[in-house]
N, C-alpha and C positions, 0 to 999 in steps of 0.2 A: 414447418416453415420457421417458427419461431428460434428452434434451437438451432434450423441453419443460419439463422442472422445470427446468434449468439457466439456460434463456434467460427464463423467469419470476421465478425467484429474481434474478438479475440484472436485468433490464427494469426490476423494478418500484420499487426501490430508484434505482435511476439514471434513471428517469422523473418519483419526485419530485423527484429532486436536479438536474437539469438545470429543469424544468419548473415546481417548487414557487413561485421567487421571483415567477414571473408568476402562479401561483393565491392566492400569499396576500395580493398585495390585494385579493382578494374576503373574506380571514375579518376577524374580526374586532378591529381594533386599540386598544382601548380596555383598561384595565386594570380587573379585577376582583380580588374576594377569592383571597387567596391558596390553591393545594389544593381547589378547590373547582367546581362542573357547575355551569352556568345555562344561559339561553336565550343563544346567539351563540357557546358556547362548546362544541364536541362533543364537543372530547378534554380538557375542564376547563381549569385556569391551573396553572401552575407556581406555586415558591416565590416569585414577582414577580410575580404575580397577571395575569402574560401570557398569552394563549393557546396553548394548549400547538400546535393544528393549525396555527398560523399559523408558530411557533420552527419546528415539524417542516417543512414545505415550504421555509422559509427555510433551512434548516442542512442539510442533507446537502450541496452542493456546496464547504464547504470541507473539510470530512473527507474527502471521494472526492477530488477536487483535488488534495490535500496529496499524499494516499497514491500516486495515479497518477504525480503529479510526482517523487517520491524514487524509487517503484518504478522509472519510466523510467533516472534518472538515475545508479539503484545497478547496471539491466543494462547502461548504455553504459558507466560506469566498468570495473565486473566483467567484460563481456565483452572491452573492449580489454585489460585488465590478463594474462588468463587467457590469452588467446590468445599476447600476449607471450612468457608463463612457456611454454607448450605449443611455437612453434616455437621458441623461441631453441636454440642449439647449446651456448650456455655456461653451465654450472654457475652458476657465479658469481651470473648475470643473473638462474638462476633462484627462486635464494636470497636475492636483493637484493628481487624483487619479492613470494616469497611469505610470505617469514618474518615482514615488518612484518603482515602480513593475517592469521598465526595471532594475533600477540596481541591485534589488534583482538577475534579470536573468542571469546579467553580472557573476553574483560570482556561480562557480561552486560551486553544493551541496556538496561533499567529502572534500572540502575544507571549508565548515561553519561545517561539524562534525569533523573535525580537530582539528577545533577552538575551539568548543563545550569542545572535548576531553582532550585537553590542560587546561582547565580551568575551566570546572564543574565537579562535582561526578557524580557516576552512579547512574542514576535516569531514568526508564522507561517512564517517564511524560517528561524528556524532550527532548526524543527519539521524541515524537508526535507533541513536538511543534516545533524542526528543521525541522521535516520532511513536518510539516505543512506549515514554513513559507516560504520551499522551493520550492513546489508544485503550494500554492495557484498563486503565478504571473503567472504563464502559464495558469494555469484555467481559470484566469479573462481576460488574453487577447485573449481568444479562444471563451470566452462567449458575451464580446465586438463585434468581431470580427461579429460572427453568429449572433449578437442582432440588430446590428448597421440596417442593411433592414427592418427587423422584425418592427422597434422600430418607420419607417419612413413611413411605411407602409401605407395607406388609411383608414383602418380598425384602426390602431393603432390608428391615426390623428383622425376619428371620435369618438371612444371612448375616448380621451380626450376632444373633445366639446362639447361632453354629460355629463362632468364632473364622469366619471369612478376616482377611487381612483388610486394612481400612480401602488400599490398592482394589482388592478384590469388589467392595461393596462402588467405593466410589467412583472408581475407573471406568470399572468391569459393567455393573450396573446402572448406575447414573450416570454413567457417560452417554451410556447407548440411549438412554432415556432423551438427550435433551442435543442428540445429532443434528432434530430436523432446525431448532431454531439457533442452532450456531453455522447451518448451514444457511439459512437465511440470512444470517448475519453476514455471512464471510465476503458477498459482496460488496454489501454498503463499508465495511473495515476497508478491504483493499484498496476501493474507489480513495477513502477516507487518508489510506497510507500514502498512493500517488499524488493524491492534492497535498498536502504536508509536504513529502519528497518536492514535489514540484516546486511549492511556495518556498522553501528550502534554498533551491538552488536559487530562484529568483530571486530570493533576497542576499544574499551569497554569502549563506552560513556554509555550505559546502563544497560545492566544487568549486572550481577555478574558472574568472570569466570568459576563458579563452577556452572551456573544453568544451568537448562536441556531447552533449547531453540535451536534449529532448528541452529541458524544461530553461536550459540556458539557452538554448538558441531564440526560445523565445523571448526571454529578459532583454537577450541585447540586441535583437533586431526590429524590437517593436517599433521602433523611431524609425525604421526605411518601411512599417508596412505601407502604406503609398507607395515606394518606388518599385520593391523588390515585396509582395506580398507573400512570396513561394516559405521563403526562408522563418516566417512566424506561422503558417496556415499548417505546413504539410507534417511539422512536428505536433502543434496543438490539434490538429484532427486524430496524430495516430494515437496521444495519451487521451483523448475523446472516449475514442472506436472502442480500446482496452478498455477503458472504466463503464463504459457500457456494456461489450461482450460480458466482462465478469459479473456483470450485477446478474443478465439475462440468464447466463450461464447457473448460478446460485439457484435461481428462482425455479427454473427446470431441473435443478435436482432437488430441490425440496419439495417437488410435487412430485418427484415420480417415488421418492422416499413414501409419502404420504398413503 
């Protein structure tokens, strides 16, 4: 039961977002009153008097996109980094690589898209890369963390006197070592990269106010939710549904791992 709510909450979110841009040439393109239900219109018009069903099938693929992109990008960086700090032998190296990463941690994220927002244009690219270089320090010290046994191991110790390439011990072996808890991880990141993404656009370091993205439609029709509620509710339920399927979705594979 569990994992059918998991795989529903997820599906159905990533079914419009994949699939949406091909159903919404069927709605309807034409502009109408602003806030407002007619005939051609199900889920009403936004504050641009656009169809709200037609934004909604068109906009989730760059919210989900953005988020999957950074999320991937924050576990390759964090995982190489982490596993670094976990075998290296010298102090030094491991201080070189994890010190710069706590102060990253010190600075909340909403406050480096601030930053961001004050000072760049909107660009989608560098949606991925705050969100990226905000993410990766927690990754790498989670993968430290879980490497550090793995890395010290007997098994690990012998294949290094068998001369194993450092790929073979740390990839190969402490990778597999420490699946289950980056697979627990990988929900709460992703949830993590969407909220970012989202916050992103709302505060509009990235997209354009007028594009049809999930996390814009709700920025700019918050002020008609009284009139036209459709147009804030039916985007913010399906970045909900996602961030919940995937947490659920994590947590049932790391027990079936188990």
């Amino acid at each position: 039961m569990r994992r059918a709510v998991a795989v529903t909450l997820t599906g159905i979110p990533l079914a419009v977002a994949v699939f949406g841009p091909v159903l919404a040439g069927f709605t309807n393109a034409r502009r109408g009153p602003a806030y407002a239900f007619g005939p051609g219109y199900p889920l009403g018009t936004d504050g641009l008097g656009r169809d709200v069903l037609g934004l909604v099938l068109r906009g989730g693929l760059s919210t989900l996109a953005l988020a999957a992109a950074a999320t991937v990008a924050a576990y390759g960086i964090g995982t190489l980094v982490g596993l670094l700090a976990a075998g290296t032998r010298r102090r030094w190296m491991d201080e070189t690589l994890m010190r710069p990463l706590d102060v990253l941690l010190a600075v909340p994220a909403l406050l480096v898209l601030l930053l961001v927002a004050a000072s760049a244009g909107r660009n989608a690219g560098i949606i991925v890369v705050v969100v990226t270089v905000v993410t990766a320090p927690a990754v790498a010290r989670l993968v430290r963390t879980a490497a550090l046994d793995a890395a010290r191991h007997p098994a690990a110790e012998a294949m290094v006197l068998q001369g194993e390439s450092w790929w073979a011990v740390h990839i190969g072996y402490v990778g597999r070592c420490i699946v289950r808890p980056l697979l627990a991880d990988a929900g709460t990141r992703m949830t993590t990269s969407v909220y970012l993404v989202g916050a992103a656009n709302f505060l509009g370091v990235g997209l354009p106010p007028d594009a049809a993205d999930w996390a814009v439609l709700v920025d700019r029709n918050r002020a008609g939710l009284l009139l036209q509620p459709w147009a804030v509710l039916v985007p913010a339920a399906l970045i909900v549904a996602f961030t919940l399927g995937v947490n659920l979705l994590a947590d049932d594979l790391t027990r079936r791992r188990r």
